[in-house]
C-alpha positions in Angstrom: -67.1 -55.9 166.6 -64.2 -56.2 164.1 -66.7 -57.4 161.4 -68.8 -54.6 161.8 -65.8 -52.2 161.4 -64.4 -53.8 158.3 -68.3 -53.6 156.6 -68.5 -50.0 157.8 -64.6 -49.2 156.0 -65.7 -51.0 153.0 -69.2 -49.2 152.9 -67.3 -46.0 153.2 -64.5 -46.6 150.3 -67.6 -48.0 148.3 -69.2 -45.1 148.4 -66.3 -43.2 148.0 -65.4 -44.9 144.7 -69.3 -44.2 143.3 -68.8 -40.4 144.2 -65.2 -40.0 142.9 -66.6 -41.9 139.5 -69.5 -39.2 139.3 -67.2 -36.4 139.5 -64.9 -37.3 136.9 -67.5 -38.7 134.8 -69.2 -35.2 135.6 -66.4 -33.4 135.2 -65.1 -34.9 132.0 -68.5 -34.5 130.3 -68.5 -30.7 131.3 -65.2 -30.2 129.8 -66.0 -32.1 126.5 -69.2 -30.2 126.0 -70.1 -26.4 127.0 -72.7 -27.8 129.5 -72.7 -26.6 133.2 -72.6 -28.8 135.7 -76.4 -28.0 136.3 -76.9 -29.1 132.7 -75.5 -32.0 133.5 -77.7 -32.9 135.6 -80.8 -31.6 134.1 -79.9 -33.3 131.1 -79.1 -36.8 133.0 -82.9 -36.5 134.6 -85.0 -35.6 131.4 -82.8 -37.9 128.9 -82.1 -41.3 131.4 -84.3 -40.7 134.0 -84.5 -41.1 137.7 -85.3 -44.7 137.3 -83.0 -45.7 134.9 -79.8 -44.2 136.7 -81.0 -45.3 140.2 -80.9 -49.1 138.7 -77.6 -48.2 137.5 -76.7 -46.7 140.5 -77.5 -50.1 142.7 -76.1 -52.7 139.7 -72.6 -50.5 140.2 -72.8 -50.5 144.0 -73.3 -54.2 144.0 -70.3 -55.0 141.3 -67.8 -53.0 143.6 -69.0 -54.8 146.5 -67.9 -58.1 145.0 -65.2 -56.3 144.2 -64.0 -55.5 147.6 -65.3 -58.1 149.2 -63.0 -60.8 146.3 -59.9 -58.3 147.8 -60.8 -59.1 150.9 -61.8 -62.8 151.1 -58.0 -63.8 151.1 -57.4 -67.4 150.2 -61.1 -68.4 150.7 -61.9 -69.4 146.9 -65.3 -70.3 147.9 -66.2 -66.9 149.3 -63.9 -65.6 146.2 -66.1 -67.4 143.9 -69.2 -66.4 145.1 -68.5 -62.9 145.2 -67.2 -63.3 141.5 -70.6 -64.7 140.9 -72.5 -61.6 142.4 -69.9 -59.4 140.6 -70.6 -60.6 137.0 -73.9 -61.1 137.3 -74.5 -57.3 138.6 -72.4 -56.4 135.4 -74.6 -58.5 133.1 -77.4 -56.6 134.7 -76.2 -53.3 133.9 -76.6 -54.3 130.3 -79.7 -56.0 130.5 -80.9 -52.6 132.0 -79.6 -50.4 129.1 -81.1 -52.9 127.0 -84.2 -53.0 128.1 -84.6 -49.0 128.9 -83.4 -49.4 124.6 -86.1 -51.2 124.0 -88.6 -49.2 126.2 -87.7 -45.8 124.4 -88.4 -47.0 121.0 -91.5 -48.6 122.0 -92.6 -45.8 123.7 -91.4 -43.7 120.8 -93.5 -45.8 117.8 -96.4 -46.1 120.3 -96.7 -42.6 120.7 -96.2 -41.9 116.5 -98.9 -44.7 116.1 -101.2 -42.1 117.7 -100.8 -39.3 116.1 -101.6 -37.9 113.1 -98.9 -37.0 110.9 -99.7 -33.2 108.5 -97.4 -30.8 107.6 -98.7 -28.6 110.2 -97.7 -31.1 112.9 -94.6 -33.1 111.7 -92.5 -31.0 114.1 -93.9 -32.1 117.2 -94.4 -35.8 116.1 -90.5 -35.8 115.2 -89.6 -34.2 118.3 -91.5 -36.4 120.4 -90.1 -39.4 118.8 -85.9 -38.2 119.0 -86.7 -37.4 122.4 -87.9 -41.4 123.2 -85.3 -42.4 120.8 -82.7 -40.2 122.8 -83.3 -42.4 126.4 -83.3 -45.9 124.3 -80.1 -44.9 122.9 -78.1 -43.2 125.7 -79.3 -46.4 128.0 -77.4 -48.4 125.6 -74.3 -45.6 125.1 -73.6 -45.3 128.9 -74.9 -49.2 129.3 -73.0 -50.7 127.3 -69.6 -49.9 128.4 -70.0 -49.3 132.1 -71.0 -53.3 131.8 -67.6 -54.5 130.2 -65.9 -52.1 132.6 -67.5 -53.9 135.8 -67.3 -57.2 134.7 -63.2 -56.4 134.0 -62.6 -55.1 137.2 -64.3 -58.0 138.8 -62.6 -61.1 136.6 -59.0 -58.8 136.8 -59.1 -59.2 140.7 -60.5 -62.5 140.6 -57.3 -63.4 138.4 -54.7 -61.1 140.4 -55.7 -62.8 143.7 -55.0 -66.3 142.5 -51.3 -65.2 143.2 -51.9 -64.1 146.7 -53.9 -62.3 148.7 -55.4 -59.1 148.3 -56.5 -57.1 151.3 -57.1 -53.4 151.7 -55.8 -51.9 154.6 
């Protein structure tokens, strides 16, 4: 019964950290553009996508359960370890996802320029239709890219910091 307890605790403060990040990532972008938050949000569908930030959101939920779950393995290394493991991986996935939603704009971008014709009369539409592809390859890569090497720190920090002792949340 105590097991249960501690994986409902940790569930909650996992999904307590993924909402407090959304906010102030929410919050910040609203106050470093003149976007409402319903912009925001708007913007996050048509330019990532529901696919691309629901990966996201599972590669980050995975990363801070390592992350909890290395604070709380004590002086287990092997459970440490593996956990460790799970957390850099998840990291390295979070850029192989940016990558490869990179990748799919652009191609999906040229494909779509491949067939059509280019006149004078419909340049416009043609060029908008390709920023817009080229928008979700790069922002994949812009919000990838760092939220990766953010994970993987937090993950190798704790791993480090509990070589001198245990860590356990309370």
């Amino acid at each position: 019964m105590r097991s249960f307890s501690q994986q409902l605790v940790q569930g909650s403060q996992i999904v307590s950290y993924l909402l407090g990040a959304a906010v102030l990532g929410v919050t910040f972008f609203a106050l470093g553009s003149s976007m409402s938050i319903g912009d925001i949000g708007e913007w996050l569908t048509r330019v990532l996508g529901f696919g691309f930030m629901g990966m996201l959101g599972l590669l980050v939920t995975i990363c801070l359960l390592a992350w909890f779950s290395i604070r709380n393995a004590g002086l287990n290394e092997q459970k440490r370890e593996i956990w460790v493991e799970t957390g850099v991986q998840a990291a390295n996935g979070v850029t192989t996802l940016a990558l490869t939603y990179t990748l799919y704009g652009i191609s999906v971008g040229i494909g779509a320029l491949a067939t059509q014709s280019l006149t004078p009369e419909t340049v416009q539409v043609v060029i908008r239709d390709l920023t817009a592809n080229f928008s979700l390859a790069f922002m994949t890569t812009v919000i990838g890219l760092p939220v990766s090497a953010f994970l993987r720190a937090l993950i190798l920090v704790e791993y480090k910091r509990g070589l001198n002792g245990p860590w356990k949340i309370e």
